[in-house]
C-alpha positions in Angstrom: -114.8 -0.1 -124.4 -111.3 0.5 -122.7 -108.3 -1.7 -123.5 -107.7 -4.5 -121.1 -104.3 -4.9 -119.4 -102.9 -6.2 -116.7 -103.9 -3.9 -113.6 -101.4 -3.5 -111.3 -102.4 -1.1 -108.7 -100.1 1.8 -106.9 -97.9 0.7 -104.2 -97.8 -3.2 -105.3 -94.6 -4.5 -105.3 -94.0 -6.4 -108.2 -91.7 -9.8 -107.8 -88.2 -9.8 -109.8 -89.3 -12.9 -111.9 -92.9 -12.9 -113.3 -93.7 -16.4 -114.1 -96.7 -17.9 -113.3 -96.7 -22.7 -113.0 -100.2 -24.1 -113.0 -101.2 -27.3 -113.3 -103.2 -29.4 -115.8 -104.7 -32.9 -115.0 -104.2 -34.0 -118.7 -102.7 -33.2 -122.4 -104.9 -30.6 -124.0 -106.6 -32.1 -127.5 -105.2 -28.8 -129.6 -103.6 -26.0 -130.0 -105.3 -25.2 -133.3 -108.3 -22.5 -132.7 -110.2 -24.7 -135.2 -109.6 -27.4 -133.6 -109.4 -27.1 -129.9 -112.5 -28.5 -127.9 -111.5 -28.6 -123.9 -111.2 -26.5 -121.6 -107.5 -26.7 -120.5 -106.7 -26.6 -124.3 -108.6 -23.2 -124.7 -106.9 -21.8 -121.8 -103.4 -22.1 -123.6 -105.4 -20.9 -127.1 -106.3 -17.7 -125.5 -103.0 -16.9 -124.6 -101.3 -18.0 -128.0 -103.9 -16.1 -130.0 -106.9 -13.0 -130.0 -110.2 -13.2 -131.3 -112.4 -9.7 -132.0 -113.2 -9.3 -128.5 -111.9 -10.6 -125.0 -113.5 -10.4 -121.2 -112.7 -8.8 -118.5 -112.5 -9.9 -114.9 -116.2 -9.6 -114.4 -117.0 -11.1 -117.9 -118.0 -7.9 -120.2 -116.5 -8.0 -123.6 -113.3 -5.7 -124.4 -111.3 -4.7 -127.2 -109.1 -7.1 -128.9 -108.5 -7.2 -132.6 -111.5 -5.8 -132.9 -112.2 -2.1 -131.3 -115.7 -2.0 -131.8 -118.5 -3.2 -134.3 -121.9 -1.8 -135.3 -125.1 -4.0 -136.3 -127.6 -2.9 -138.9 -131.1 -2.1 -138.2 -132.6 -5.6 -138.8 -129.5 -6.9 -136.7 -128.5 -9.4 -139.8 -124.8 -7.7 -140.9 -122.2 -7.0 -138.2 -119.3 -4.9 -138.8 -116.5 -5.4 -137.2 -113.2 -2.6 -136.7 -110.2 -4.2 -136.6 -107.0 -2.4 -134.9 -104.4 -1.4 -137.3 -101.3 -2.3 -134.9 -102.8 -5.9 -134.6 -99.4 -8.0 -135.4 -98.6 -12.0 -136.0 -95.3 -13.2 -134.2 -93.8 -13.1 -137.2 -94.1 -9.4 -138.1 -97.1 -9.9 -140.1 -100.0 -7.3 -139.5 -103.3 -9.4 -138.6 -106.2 -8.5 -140.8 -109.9 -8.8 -141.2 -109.0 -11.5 -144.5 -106.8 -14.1 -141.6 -110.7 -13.7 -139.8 -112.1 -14.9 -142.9 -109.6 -17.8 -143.6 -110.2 -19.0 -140.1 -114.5 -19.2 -140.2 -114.0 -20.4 -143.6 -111.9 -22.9 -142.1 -113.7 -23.8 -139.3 -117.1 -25.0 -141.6 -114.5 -27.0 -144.0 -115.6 -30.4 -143.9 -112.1 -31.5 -145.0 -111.2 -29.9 -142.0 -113.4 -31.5 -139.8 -113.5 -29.6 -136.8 -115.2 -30.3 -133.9 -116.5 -27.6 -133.5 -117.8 -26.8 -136.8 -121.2 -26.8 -135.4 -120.4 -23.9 -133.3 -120.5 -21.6 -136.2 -124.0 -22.5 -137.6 -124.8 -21.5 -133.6 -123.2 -18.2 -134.4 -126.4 -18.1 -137.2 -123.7 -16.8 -140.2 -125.0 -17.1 -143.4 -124.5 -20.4 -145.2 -122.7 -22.4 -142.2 -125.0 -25.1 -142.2 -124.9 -25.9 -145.9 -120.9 -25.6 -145.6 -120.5 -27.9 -142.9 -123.3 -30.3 -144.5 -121.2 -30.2 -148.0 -123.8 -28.2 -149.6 -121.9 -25.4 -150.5 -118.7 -24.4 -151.0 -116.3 -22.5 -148.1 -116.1 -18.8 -149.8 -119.9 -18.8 -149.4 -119.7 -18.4 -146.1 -121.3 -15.0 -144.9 -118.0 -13.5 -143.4 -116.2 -10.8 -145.5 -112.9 -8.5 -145.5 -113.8 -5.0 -148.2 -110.5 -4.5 -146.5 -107.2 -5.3 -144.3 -109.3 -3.3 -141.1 -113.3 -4.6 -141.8 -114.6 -7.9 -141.2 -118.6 -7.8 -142.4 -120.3 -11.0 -141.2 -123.9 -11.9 -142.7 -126.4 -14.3 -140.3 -129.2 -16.0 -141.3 -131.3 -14.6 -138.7 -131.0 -12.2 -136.2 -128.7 -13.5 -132.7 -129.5 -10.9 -129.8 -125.8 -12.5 -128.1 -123.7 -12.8 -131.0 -121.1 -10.5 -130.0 -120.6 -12.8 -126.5 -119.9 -15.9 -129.1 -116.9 -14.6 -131.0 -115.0 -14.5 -127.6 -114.8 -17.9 -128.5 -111.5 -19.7 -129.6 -112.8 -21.2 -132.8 -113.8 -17.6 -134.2 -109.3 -16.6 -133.7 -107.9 -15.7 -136.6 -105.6 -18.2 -138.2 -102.1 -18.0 -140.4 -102.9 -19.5 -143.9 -99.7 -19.2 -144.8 -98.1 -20.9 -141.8 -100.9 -23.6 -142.3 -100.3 -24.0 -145.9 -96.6 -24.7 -145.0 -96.8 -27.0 -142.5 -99.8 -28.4 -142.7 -101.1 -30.1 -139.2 -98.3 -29.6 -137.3 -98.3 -25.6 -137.9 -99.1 -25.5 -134.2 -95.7 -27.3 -132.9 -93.1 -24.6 -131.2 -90.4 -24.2 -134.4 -93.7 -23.9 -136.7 -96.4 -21.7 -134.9 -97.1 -17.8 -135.7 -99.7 -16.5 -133.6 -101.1 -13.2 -132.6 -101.6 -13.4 -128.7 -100.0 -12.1 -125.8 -97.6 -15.2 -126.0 -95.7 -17.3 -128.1 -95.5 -21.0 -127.8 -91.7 -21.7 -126.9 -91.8 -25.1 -126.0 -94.2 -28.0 -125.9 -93.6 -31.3 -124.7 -96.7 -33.7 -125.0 -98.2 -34.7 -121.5 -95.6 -33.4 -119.5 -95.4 -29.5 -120.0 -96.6 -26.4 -122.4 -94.2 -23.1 -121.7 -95.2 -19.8 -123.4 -93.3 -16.9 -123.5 -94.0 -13.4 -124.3 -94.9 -12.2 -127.7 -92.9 -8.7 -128.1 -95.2 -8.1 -131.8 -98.3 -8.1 -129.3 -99.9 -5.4 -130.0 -100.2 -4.4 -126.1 -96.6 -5.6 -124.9 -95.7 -3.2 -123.2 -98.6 -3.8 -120.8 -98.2 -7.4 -120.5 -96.3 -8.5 -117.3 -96.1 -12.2 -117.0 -92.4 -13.2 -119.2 -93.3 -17.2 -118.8 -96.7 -19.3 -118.4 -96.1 -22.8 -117.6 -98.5 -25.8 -118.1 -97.6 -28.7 -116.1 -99.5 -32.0 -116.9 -100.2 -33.9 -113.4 -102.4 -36.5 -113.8 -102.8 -37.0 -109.6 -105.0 -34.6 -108.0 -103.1 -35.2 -105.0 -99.7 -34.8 -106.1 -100.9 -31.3 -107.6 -102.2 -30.1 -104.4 -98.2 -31.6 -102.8 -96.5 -29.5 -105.4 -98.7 -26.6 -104.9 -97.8 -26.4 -100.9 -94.5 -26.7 -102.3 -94.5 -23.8 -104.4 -93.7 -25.8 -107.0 -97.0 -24.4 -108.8 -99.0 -21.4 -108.7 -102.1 -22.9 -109.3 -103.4 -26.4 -108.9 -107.5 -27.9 -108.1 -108.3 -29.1 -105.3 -108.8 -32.6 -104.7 -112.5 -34.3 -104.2 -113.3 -33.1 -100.6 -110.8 -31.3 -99.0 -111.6 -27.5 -99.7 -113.5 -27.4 -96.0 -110.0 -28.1 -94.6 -108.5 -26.5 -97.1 -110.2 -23.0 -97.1 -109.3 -23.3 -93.1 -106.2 -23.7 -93.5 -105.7 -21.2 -96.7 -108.3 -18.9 -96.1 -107.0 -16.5 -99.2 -105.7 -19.3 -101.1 -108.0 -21.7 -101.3 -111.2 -20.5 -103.8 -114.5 -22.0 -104.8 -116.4 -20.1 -107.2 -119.4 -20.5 -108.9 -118.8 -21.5 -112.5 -120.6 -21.6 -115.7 -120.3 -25.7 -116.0 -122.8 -28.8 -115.5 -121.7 -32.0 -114.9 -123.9 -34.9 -116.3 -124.4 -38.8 -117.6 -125.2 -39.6 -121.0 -126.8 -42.3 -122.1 -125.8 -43.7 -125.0 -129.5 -44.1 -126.8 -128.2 -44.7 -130.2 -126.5 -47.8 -129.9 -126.6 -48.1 -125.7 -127.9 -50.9 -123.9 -132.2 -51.7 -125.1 -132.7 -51.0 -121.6 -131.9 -47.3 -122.2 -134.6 -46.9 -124.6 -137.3 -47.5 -121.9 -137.6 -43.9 -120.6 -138.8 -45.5 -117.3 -135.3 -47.2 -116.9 -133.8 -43.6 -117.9 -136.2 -41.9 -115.1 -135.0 -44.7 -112.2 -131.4 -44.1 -112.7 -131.9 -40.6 -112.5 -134.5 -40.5 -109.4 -132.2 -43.1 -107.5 -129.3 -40.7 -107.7 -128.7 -38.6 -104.4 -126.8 -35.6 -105.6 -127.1 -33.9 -102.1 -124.4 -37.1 -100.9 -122.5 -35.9 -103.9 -121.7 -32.3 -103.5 -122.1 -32.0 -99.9 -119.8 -35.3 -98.6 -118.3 -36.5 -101.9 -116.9 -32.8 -103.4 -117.6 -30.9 -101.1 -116.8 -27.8 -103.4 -119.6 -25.6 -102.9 -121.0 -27.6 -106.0 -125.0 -27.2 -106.5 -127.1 -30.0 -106.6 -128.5 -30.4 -110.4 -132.1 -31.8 -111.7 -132.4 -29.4 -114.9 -129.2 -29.0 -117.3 -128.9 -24.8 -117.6 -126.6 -23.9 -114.3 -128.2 -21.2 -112.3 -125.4 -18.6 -112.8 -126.5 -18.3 -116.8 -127.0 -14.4 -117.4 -130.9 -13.6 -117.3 -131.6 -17.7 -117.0 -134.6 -18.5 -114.8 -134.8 -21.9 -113.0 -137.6 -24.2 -114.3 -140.2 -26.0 -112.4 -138.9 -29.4 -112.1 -141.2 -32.0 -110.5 -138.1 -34.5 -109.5 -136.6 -31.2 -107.5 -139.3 -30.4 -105.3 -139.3 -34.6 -104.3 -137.3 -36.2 -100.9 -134.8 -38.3 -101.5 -137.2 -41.2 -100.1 -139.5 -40.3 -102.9 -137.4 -40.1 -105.6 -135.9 -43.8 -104.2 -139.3 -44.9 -103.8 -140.4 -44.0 -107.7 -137.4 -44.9 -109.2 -138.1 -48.5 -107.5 -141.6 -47.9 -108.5 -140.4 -47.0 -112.3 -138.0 -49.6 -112.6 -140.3 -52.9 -111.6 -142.9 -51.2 -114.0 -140.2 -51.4 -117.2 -139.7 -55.1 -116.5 -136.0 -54.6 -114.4 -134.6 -55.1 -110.9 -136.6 -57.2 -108.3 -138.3 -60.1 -109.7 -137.7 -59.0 -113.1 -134.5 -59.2 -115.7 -131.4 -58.0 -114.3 -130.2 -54.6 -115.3 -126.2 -54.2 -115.8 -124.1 -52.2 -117.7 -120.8 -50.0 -118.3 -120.3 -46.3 -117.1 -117.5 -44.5 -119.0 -115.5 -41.6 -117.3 -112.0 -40.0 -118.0 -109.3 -40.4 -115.7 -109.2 -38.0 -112.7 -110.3 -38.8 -108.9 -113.0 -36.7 -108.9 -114.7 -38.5 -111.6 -114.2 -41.5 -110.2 -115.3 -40.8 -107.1 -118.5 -39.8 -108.7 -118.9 -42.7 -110.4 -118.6 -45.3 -107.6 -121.0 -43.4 -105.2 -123.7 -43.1 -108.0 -123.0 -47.2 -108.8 -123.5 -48.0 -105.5 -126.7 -45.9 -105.2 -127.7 -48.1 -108.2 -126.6 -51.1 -106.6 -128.1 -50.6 -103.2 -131.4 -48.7 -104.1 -132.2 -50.9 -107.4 -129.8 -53.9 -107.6 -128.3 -52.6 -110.8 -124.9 -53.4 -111.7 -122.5 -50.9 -113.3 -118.9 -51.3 -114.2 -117.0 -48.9 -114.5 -114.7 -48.1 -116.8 -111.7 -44.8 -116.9 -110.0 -43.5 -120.1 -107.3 -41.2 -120.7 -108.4 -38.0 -122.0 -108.1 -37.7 -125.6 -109.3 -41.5 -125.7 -112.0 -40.5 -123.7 -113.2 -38.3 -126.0 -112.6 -40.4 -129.5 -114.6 -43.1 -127.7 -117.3 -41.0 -126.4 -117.2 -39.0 -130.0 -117.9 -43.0 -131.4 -120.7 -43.9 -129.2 -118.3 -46.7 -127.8 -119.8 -46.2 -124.4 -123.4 -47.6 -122.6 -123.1 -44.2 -120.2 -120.7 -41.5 -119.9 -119.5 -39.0 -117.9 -120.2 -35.6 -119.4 -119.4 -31.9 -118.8 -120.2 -28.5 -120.2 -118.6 -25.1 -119.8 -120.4 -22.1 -121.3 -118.8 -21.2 -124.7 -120.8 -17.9 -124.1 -122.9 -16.6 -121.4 -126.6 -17.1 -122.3 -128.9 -20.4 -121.7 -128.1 -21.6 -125.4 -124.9 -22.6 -124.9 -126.3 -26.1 -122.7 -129.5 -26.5 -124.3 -128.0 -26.3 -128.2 -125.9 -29.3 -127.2 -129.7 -31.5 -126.8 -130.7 -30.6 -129.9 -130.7 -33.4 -133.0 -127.9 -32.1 -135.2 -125.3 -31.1 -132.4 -122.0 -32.0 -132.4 -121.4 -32.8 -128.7 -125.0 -34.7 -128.1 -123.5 -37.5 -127.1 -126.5 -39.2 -126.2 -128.0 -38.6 -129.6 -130.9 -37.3 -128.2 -133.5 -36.6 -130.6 -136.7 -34.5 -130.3 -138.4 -32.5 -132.7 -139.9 -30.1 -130.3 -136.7 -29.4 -128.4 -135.5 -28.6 -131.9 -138.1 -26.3 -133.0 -138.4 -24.4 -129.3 -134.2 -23.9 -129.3 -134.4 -22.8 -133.4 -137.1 -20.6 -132.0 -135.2 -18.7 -129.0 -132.6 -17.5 -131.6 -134.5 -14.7 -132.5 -136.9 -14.1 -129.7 -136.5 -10.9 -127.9 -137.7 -13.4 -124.8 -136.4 -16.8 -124.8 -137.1 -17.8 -121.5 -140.5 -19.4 -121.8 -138.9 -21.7 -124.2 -136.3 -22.6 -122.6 -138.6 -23.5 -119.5 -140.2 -26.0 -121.7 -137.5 -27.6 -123.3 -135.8 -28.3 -119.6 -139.3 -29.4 -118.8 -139.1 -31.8 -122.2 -135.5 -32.9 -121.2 -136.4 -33.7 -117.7 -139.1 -36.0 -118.4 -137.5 -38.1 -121.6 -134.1 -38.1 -119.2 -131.6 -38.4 -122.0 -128.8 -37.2 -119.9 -128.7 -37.1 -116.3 -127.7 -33.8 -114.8 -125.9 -34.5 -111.3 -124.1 -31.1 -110.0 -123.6 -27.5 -111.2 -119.8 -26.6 -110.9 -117.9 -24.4 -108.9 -114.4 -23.5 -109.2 -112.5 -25.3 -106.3 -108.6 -24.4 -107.0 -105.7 -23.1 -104.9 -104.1 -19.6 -106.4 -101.1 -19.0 -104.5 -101.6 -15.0 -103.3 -98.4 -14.1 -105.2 -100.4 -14.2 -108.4 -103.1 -11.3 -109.0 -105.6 -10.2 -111.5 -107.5 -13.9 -111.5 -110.9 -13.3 -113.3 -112.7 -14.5 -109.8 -116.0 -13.2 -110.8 -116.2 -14.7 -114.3 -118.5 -17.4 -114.1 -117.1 -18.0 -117.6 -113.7 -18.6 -116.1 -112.1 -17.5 -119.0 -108.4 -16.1 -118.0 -105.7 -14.1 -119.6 -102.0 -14.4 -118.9 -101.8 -11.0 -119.7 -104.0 -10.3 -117.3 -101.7 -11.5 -114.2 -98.8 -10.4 -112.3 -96.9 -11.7 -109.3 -96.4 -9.5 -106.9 -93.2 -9.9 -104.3 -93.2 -11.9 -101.4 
């Protein structure tokens, strides 16, 4: 596999100053590795610090610590070659041992990483047992025989592990900086890390700036000096300080990319993206209603998501009645008896559904609370699909919005009847949706529980075809309804055309600063 860089072809002109503004429409949760779990907070990890391997523009894995690895014959150990010019920011050589601190670290349940669950998905030996408080940390399959060999160990054979450890929470961490400084190791006079950039300053919910790291192992290629988050909470007032070039990069508000692609035909991009957008409902502690999968069914049914993407977004969203997006790598769409129904039919049933459970006309009244984080979009969503309620079924919903990291502590809690919820492939195979509907995940917000769903999904992990299980379990999903799936995603975001090497044909959407350039006006 060739090194990545940034690719600058002959005869571009490149700009005096390479900076590169973008905006982000709330604070990130981390800057830890460990600890990170959005998507805007990854972003910023990925610059900060390298993993084993990162993507290129069309998603295939490349070098990064790692230059290549070899699996044995029963695909259970994976050795891993590390570089040897691999360097933290602080002049200390990376090695396979910081790998081991950081998956060790990750499990810790003293730690208590979101994300913890993540590595029993990654199958290495022991996780599960770690992250239960069964075992103890240095049990952990993952080993260093020296400073340029990591040797991991799974439980059973993964066919796409190597996609998962592009992952932030698989980074390598500084256990010395940590040790020091304990949580706030990641703030800008305490962070060492290994990526293209260093963090030079951070001010919560206004701006993140990084600078380049000159111990980068692959400087010299690197082209963007500065990377600048902005926090703008406004759609709308990003899109006004992208015109004026006060940003680089900004998404594009609820509706206006028709106009807008007119307008900026080069500038203005919708691309398909590895992400589903769905409700939750909240079946642990949620509304008794919820229980009654027929109640579950008429929300769902009585949803039109054609009036969503196609005069709501308006994105080049895709309309969603199973949870796996289309764009998954080697994913085949289920048969799915609510997407082959007209809208009229689906109204009609859900009417049908909800009499039958004892709610709406001429039975108990049906009300309750739909939870969404703070962004137009969302909300926009949330009062056509409680209307839809409203006028189809004579439900009542109020809603309610929620700064981001509240968002997610409260939705984390179950303090919610229904929520808003999103998913952006952590890797590039159907497991990465499904895993989250399975009993013991970490992000099953619904706390959805089904034994079959289980078995089928622990099943796929080592099937050389996994596709006939994953039919079923969107089949068992679709009829118990735990979560409603709404849209598929696409990318809808204005890159000014002074910034090049954007990964457009990711559906990951995973991005290196290192990646980009400006090139003169």
């Amino acid at each position: 596999m060739p090194a990545l860089a940034a690719d600058v072809p002959e005869g571009v002109t490149l700009a005096e100053e390479q900076t590169f503004t973008y905006r982000t429409i709330d604070e990130f949760s981390s800057l830890d590795p460990q600890v990170v779990e959005d998507v805007d907070g990854s972003d910023i990890v990925r610059d900060l610090f390298e993993g084993l391997y990162n993507q290129d523009a069309d998603g295939n894995l490349v070098p990064g610590v790692a230059l290549s690895h070899e699996a044995s014959a029963d695909n259970l150990t994976y050795t891993f070659t590390l570089r040897e010019n691999a360097m933290w920011s602080d002049g200390t050589p990376v090695t396979a041992g910081d790998f081991v601190y950081a998956w060790q670290r990750a499990v810790d349940p003293e730690l208590a990483s979101p994300y913890a669950w993540y590595m029993e998905l990654m199958s290495i030996e022991n996780a599960a047992a770690i992250v239960n408080g069964e075992m103890e940390t240095d049990a952990l399959g993952v080993s260093a025989p020296d400073d340029t060999t990591l040797i991991v160990k799974l439980s059973q054979p993964l066919s796409y592990f190597s996609k998962m450890v592009t992952h932030s929470t698989t980074f390598p961490a500084p256990k010395w900086v940590i040790e020091e400084h304990g949580t706030q190791w990641t703030r800008p006079e305490n962070i060492v890390s290994n990526g293209a950039y260093i963090l030079d300053t951070h001010v919560p919910k206004e701006r993140s700036v990084r600078v380049r790291n000159e111990t980068y192992w692959d400087n010299e290629n690197t082209v963007l000096e500065t990377v600048t988050t902005l926090v703008i909470g406004d759609d709308a007032q990003g899109l006004t300080r992208w015109r004026a070039g006060e940003v680089d990069m900004a998404d594009i508000p609820a509706g206006q990319y028709p106009a807008l692609v007119e307008e900026f035909p080069t500038e203005a991009l919708a691309l398909p993206r590895l992400c589903n957008y769905y409700f939750n409902f909240n079946l642990a502690s949620g509304p008794e209603a919820f229980k009654d999968v027929r109640v579950r069914q008429a929300l769902a049914l009585a949803i039109d998501r054609e009036v969503i993407v196609d005069r709501v977004l308006q994105g080049g969203q895709f309309p969603a009645y199973n949870f796996t997006p289309a764009a998954t790598a080697e994913f085949e769409m289920p048969d799915i008896e609510m997407a082959s129904m007209t809208q009229a039919e689906r109204d009609a049933k859900a009417k049908e559904l909800l009499a039958e459970a004892g709610y709406g006309e001429g039975g108990e009244p049906l009300s309750f609370k739909y939870l969404y984080n703070t962004n137009e979009a969302h909300q926009q969503v949330a009062i056509v699909a409680s209307q839809m309620w409203k006028q189809k079924l004579g439900v009542d919903v109020t809603l309610e919005n929620q700064e981001w990291k509240v968002f997610l502590e409260s939705r984390g809690a179950q303090n919610f009847d229904m929520a808003r919820g999103a998913w952006c492939g952590d890797y590039n195979e159907a497991s990465t949706f499904l895993d989250l509907l399975t009993t013991e995940s970490g992000y099953n917000d619904a706390k959805y529980s089904n034994a079959r769903v289980d078995e089928l999904l622990a099943e796929a992990k080592s099937s050389s075809d996994p596709q006939p299980l994953y039919t079923e379990v969107e089949q068992i999903v679709a009829a118990e309804m735990p979560v409603i799936p709404i849209y598929h995603y696409s990318l809808n975001r204005m890159l000014s055309d002074e910034i090049r090497g954007f990964p457009v044909n990711n559906v990951e959407l995973n991005w290196y600063s290192k990646d980009l350039y400006r090139v003169a006006d």
